[in-house]
Wavefront OBJ file of the C-alpha trace (Angstrom):
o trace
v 53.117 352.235 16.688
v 50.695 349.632 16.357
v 51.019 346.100 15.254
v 49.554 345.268 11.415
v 47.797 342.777 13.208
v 45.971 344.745 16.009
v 42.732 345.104 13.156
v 42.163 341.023 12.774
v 42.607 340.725 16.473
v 39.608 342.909 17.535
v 37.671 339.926 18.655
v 38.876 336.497 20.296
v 36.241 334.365 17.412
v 38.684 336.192 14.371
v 41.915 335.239 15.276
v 43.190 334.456 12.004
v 46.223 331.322 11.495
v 49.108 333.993 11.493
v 47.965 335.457 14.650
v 47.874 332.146 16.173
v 51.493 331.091 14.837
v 52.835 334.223 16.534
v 51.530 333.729 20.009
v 52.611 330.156 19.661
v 55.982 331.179 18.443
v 56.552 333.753 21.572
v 54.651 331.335 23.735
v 57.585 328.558 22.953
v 60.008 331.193 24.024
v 58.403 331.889 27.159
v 58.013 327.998 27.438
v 61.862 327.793 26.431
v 63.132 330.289 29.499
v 60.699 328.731 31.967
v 61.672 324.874 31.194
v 65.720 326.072 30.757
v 65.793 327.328 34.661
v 63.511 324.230 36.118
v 65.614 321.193 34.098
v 69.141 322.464 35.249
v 68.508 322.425 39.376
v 67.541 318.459 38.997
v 70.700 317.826 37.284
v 73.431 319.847 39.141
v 74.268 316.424 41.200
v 75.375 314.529 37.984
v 76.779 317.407 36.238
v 78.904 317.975 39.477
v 79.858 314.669 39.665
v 80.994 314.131 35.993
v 82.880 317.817 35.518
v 84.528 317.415 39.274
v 82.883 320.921 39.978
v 82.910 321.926 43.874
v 79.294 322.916 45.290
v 80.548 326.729 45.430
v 81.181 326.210 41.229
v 78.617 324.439 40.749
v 75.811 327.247 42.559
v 76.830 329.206 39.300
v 75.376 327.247 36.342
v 71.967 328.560 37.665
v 73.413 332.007 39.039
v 75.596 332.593 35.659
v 71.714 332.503 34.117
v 70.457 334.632 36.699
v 73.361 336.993 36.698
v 72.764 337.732 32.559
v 69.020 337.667 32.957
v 68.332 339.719 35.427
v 71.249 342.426 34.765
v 70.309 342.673 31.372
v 66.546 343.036 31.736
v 66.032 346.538 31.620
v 67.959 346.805 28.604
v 66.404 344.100 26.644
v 63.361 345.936 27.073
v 64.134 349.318 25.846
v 66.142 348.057 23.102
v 63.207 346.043 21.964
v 61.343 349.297 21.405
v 64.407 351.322 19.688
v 65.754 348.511 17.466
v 62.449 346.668 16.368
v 61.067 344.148 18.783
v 60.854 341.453 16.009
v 64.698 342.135 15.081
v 65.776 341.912 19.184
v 63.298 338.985 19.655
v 64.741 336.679 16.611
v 68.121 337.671 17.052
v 68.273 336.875 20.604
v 66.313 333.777 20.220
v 68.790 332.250 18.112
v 71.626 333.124 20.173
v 69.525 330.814 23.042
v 69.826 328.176 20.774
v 73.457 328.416 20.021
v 74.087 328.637 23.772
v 72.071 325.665 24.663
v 73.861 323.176 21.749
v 77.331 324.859 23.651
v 76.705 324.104 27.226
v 75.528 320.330 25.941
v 78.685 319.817 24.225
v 81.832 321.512 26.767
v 83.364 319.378 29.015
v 84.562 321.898 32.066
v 82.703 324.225 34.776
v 83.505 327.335 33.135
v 82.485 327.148 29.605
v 79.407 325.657 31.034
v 78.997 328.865 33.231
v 79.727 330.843 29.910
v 77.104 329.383 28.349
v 75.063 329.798 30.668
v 75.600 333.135 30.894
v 74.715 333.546 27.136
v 71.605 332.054 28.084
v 70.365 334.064 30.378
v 71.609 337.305 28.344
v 69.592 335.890 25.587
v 66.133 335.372 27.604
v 66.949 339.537 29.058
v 66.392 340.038 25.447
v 63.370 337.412 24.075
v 61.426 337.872 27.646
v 60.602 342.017 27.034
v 60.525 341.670 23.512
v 57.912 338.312 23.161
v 55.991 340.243 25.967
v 56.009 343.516 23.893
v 54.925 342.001 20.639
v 52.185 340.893 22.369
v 50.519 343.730 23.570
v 51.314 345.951 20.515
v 49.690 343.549 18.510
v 46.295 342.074 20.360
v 43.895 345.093 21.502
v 43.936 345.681 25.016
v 40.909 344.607 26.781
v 39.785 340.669 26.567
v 41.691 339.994 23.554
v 44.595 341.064 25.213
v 43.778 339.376 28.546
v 43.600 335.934 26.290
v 46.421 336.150 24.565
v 48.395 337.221 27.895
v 46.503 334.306 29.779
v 47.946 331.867 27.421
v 51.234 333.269 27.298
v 52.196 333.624 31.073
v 50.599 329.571 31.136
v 53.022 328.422 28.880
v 55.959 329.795 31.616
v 54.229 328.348 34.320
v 53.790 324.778 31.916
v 57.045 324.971 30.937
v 58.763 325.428 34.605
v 56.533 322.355 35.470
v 57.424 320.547 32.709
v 61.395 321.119 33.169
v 60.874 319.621 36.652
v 59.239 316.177 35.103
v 61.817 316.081 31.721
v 64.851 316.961 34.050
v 64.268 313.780 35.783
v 63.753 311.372 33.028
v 66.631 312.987 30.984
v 69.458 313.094 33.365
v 68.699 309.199 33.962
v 70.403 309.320 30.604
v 72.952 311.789 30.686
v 72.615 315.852 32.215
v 73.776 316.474 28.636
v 70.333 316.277 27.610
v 68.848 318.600 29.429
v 70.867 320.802 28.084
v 70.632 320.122 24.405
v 66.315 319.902 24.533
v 65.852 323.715 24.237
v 68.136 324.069 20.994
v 66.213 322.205 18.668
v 62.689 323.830 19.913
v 64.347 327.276 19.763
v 65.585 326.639 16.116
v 61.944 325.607 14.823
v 60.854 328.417 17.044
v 63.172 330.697 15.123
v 62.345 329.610 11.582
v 58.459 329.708 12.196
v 59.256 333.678 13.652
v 60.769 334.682 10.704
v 57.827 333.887 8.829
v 55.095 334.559 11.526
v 56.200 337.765 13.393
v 54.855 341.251 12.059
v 57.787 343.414 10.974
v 58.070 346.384 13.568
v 59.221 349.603 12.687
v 61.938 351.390 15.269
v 60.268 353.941 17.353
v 60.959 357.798 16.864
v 63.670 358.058 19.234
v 64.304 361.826 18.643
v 66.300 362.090 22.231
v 69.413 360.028 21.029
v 70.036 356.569 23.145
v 70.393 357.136 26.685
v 73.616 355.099 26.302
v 74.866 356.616 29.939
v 72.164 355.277 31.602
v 72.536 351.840 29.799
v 75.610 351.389 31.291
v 75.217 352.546 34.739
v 71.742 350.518 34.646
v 72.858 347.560 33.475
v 75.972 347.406 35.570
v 73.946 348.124 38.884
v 71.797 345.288 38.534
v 74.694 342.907 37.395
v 76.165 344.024 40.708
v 73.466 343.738 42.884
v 72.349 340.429 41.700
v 76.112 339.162 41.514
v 76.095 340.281 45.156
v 72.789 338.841 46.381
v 74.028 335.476 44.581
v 77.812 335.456 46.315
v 76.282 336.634 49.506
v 75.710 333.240 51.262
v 78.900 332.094 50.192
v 81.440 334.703 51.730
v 78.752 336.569 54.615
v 76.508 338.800 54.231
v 78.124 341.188 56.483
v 81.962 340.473 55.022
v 83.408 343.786 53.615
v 83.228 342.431 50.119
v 79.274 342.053 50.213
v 79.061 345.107 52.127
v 81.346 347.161 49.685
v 79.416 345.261 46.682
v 76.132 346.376 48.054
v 77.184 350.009 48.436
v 78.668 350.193 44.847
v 75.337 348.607 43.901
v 73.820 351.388 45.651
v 75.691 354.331 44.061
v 75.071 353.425 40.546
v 71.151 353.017 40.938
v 71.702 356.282 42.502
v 73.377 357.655 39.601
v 71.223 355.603 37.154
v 68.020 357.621 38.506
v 69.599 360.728 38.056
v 70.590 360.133 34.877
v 66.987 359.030 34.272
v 65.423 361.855 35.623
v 67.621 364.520 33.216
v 67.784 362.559 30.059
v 65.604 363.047 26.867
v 65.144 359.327 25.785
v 65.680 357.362 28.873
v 66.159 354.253 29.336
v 63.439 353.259 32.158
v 61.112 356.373 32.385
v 60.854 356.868 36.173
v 57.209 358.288 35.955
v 55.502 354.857 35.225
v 56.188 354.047 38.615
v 53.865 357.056 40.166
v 51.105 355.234 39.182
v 49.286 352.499 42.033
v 48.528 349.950 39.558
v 52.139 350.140 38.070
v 53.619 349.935 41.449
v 51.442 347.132 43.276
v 52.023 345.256 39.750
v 56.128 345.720 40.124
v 55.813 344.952 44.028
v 53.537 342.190 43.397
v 55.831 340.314 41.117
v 58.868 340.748 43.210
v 56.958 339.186 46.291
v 54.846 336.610 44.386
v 58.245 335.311 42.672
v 60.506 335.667 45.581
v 58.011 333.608 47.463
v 57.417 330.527 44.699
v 61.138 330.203 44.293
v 62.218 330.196 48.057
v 59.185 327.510 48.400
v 60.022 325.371 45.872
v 64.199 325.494 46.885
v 62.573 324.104 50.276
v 60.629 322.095 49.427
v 62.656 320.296 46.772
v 65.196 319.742 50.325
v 62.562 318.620 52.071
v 61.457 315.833 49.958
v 64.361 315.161 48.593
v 66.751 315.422 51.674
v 64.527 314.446 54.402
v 61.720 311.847 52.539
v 64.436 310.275 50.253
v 62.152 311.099 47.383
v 64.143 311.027 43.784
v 64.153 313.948 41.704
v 61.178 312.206 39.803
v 59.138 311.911 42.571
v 59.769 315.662 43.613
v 58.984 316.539 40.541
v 55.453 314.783 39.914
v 55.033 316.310 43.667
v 55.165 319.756 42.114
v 53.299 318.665 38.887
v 49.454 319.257 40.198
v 50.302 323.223 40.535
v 51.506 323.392 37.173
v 48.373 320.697 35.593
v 46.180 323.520 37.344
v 47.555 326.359 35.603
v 47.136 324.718 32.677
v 44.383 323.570 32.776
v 42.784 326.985 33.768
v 44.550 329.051 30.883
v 41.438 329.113 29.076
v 38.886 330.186 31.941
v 41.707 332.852 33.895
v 41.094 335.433 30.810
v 37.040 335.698 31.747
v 37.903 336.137 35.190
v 39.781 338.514 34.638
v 37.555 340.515 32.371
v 34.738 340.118 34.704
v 36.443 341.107 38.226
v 39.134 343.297 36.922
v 43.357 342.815 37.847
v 43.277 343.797 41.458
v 40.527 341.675 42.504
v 42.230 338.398 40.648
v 45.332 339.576 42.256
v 44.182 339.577 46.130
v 42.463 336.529 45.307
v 45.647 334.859 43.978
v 46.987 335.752 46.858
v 45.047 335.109 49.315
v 45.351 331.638 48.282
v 48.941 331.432 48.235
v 49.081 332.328 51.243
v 46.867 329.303 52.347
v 49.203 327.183 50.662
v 52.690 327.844 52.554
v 50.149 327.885 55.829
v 48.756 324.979 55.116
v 53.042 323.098 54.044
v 54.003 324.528 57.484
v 52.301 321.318 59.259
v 55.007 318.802 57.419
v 57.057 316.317 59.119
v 59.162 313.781 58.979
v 56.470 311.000 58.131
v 55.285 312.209 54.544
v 51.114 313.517 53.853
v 51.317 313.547 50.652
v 46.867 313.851 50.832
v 46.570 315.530 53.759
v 49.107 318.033 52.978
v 51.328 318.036 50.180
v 48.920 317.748 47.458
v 46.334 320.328 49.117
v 49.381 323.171 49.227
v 50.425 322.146 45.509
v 46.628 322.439 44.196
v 46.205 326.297 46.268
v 49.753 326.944 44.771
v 48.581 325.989 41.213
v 45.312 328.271 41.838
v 47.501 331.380 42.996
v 49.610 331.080 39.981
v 47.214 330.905 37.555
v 44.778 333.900 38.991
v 48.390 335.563 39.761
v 51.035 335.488 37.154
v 48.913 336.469 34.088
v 46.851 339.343 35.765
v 50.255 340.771 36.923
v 51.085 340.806 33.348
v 48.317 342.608 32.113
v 48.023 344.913 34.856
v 51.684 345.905 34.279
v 51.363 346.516 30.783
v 47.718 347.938 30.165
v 47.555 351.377 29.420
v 50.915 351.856 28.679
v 52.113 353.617 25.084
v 53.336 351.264 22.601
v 56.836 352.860 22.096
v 57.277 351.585 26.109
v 55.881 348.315 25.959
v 59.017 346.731 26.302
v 60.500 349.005 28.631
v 57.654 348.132 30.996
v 58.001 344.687 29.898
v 61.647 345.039 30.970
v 60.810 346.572 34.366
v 58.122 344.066 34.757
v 60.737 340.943 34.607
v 63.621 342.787 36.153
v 61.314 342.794 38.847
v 60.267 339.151 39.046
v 64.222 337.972 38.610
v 65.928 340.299 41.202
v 62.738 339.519 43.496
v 63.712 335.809 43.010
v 67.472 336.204 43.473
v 66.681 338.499 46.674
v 64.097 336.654 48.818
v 65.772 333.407 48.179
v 68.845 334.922 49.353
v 66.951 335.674 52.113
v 65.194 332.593 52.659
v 68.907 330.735 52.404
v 70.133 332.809 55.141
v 67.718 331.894 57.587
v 67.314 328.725 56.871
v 71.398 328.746 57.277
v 71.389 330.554 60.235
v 68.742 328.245 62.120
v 70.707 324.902 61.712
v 73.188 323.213 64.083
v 76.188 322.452 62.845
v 76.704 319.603 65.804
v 73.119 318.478 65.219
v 72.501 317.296 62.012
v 69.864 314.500 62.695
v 66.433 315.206 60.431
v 64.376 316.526 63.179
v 66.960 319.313 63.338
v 67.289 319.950 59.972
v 63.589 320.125 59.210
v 63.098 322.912 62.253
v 66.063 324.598 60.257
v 63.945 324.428 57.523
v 60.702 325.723 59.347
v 61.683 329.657 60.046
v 62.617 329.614 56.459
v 58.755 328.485 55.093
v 57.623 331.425 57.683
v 59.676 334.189 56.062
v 58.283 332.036 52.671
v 54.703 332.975 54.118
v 55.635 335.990 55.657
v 56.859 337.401 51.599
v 53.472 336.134 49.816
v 51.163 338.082 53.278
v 53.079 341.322 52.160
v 52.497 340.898 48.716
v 49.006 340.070 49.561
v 48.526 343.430 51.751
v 50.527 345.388 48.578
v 47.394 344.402 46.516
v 44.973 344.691 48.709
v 45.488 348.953 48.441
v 44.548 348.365 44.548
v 40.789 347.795 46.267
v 40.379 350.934 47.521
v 40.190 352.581 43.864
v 38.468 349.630 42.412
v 35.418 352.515 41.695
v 37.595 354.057 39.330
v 38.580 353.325 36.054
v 41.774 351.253 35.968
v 44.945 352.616 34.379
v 48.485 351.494 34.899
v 50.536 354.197 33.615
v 51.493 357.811 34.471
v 51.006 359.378 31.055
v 54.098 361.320 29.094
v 54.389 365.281 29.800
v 53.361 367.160 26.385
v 52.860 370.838 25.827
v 49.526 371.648 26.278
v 48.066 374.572 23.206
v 47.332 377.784 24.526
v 43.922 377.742 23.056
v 42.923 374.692 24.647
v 44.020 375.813 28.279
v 40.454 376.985 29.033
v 39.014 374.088 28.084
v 37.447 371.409 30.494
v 39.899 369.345 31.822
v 39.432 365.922 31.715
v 39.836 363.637 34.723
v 42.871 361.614 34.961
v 42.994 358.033 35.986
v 45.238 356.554 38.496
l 1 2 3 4 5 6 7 8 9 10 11 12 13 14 15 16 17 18 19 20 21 22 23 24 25 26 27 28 29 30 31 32 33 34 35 36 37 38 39 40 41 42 43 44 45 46 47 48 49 50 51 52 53 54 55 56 57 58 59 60 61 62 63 64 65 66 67 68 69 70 71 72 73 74 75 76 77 78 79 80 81 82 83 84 85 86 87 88 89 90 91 92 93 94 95 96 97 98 99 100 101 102 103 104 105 106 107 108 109 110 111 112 113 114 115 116 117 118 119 120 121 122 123 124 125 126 127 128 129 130 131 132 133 134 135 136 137 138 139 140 141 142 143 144 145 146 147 148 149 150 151 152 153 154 155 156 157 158 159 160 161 162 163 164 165 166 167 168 169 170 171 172 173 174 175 176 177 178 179 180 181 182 183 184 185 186 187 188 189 190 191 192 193 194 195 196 197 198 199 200 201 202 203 204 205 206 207 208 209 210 211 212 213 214 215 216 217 218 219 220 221 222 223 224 225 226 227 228 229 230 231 232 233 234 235 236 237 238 239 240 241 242 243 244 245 246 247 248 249 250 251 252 253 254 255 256 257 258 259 260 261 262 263 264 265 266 267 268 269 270 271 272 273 274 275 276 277 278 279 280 281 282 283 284 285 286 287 288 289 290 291 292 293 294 295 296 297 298 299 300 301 302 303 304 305 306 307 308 309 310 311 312 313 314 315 316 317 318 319 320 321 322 323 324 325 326 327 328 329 330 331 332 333 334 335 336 337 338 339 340 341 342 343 344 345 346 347 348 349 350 351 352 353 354 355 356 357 358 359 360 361 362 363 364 365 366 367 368 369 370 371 372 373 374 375 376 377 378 379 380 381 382 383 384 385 386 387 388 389 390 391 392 393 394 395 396 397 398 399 400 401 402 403 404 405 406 407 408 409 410 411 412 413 414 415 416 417 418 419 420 421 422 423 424 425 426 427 428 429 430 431 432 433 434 435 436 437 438 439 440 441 442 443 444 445 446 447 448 449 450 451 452 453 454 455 456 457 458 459 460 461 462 463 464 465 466 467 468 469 470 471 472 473 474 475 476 477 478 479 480 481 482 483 484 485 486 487 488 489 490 491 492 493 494 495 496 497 498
């Protein structure tokens, strides 16, 4: 199926005022989830402090929206192509809203968990779909790679953003930061309603694989609910161990049922092709990285420099005034060197920039340090984060844009919850409980920004294998068996692209 708006978008110049509205609309989604998750980690001290929530509650107003978000993912996606991306996109969009005028209003720990909850559920549902009404309705190819470019800079904006608003709101109350999103999701809503193209449902002549939306969706609830509790009760306690195990045996039954099913769910076969598989990998690594950098690096300035939550954030600010202010040029780029080439790139330079935050100390260098690892940060994601996205998504049939869109952030949100797991544990693992002067905590803090670097160099060495078949043409997806005609067996058979 192809969007009624895929024939006015066949060059960048005609983009007519409708087209515009509904990338703006699914942009301010996108905008939405990214500024949600930045805005709550700045105000966790004052919402701990006025709700009397212990630190081991308190972890879960930003797990509870990792635990829906990332569970839920792979579901979102497919159901976006089943029951009408526009229908799963509004819907669940309004349901954010809801949520966010809830958690501004309750006055204990768990109904704020709840609601957070509900917001993360409702982004596993707007994230796939917003991404899949994109690419069924802009051409691929440079109108695409605009449209996507602009897109994937509004998350990156928006995550900035939530940083800087977080710390001027919760100087008024943490209330705030959780009311802002409702009132930009309910104009988002209205202007959707008129904006979005109507999508049919896709043919879906196999039934709903409704076995292996269970056994999916309750896998990666358990693995990311494990990954999450993990620090807290030891990563080798029998309850993490068992967790991880029953985690195990349900992907394991999830990929059978995958594998025997008609219609399901997440189509295994995507991931035999290189592109599709560096671009999953990549994600998970280039995520995982950024968000066990910036969880260190918010300590460090904040813990060690004395720095407010302010100053941290208008630390962070130049890598996400960088991405912005490249949106318009990244498309070109990447029309002109291709994905994998932007990717390594990206890369290469984000690399450079947890090098280059290794030399801090205890006396701050801001210009000497600091502000060159924000700027290559702010480089990386904008050559990065929108070439993943198209990448992931080019090539692929429109009846499994969302499922790929699905895959695509179930990847970047359980590489997140994963590697900063990860990160946590060494960091925890390196300090001295009898020594807890600065210099000791910021060597704890050291082996942690080496796995940090460590992550982003095998990311880097994922992409650089998309190099070697840089001579041929680029495709990302493995293309659906179909019966070939008997008469056309003899025929000349046409090369297949990776």
């Amino acid at each position: 199926m192809t969007s009624p708006l895929t024939a006015v978008s066949a060059s960048p110049e005609r983009w007519t005022p409708r087209l515009w509205g509904t990338l703006l609309v699914l942009c301010a989604a996108m905008f939405l989830d990214a500024l949600d998750v930045s805005m709550v980690g700045v105000a966790l001290p004052s919402i701990g402090s006025e709700l009397n929530l212990s630190t081991s509650t308190l972890q879960w107003v930003v797990s509870g929206y990792i635990l829906g978000y990332g569970g839920l993912l792979l579901l979102g996606g497919r159901a976006a192509d089943l029951l009408g991306r526009r229908r799963v996109f509004l819907i669940a969009l309004g349901v954010f809203a809801l949520a966010s005028l809830l958690g501004g209003f309750v006055d204990s720990g768990p109904l704020l968990i709840a609601s957070r909850f509900i917001k993360g559920l409702s982004a596993a549902f707007t994230a796939p779909a917003g991404l899949s009404i994109i690419t069924t309705t802009f051409a691929e190819g440079p109108v695409r790679n605009r449209a996507l470019t602009i897109y994937t800079t509004c998350a990156a904006t928006g995550f900035s953003m939530g940083l800087v608003l977080s710390g001027l709101l919760t100087e008024a109350s943490w209330r705030l930061t959780m009311l802002l999103p409702a009132p930009i999701a309910l104009l988002a809503l209205i202007a959707g309603v008129k904006l979005i193209p109507r999508s049919a449902r896709e043919k879906n002549k196999g039934g709903y694989d409704v076995p292996g939306a269970v056994t999916g969706t309750a896998a990666m609830l358990l693995l990311v609910f494990t990954v999450v509790e993990a620090p807290e009760v030891g990563w080798a306690s029998a309850r993490t161990l068992l967790s991880f195990l029953a985690a195990a045996v349900l992907l394991a039954v999830f990929v059978r049922i995958e594998l025997r099913t008609a219609s399901p769910l997440v189509r295994l076969g995507v991931l035999r092709s290189g592109p599709q598989l560096r671009a999953q990998l990549g994600a998970m690594t280039f995520f995982g990285g950024y968000v066990s950098f910036q969880f260190l690096a918010t300590q460090y300035f904040q813990s060690l420099l004395g720095w407010s939550a302010l100053e941290t954030a208008l630390a962070f600010l130049p890598a996400g005034a960088l991405v912005a202010l490249s949106s318009t040029k990244v498309g070109s780029v990447i029309d002109r060197f291709g994905t994998p080439r932007v990717i390594v790139a990206g890369f290469v330079l984000l690399v450079a920039s947890y090098v280059l935050f290794l030399r801090i100390s205890l006396t701050p260098a801001y210009a000497a340090v600091v502000l060159p690892s924000m700027i290559l940060l702010g480089l990386a994601c904008a050559l990065v984060f929108p070439s993943l996205n198209i990448q992931a998504t080019n090539g692929v049939d429109d009846d499994e844009q969302g499922m790929v869109s699905g895959l695509l952030n179930t990847s970047i949100q359980v590489g997140g919850a994963i590697f900063l797991a990860i990160v946590t544990a060494v960091v925890t693992a390196s300090s001295h409980a009898d020594d807890s002067s600065p210099q000791a905590v910021l060597d704890s803090f050291r082996p942690g920004l080496i796995v940090v670097t460590v992550i982003a160099v095998a990311g880097l060495l994922i992409t650089l294998t998309g190099l070697r078949t840089r001579r041929t043409p680029e495709s990302v997806v493995v293309t659906k068996s179909v019966p070939v005609p008997v008469e056309e067996a003899d025929r000349e058979p046409v090369a297949v692209r990776d």
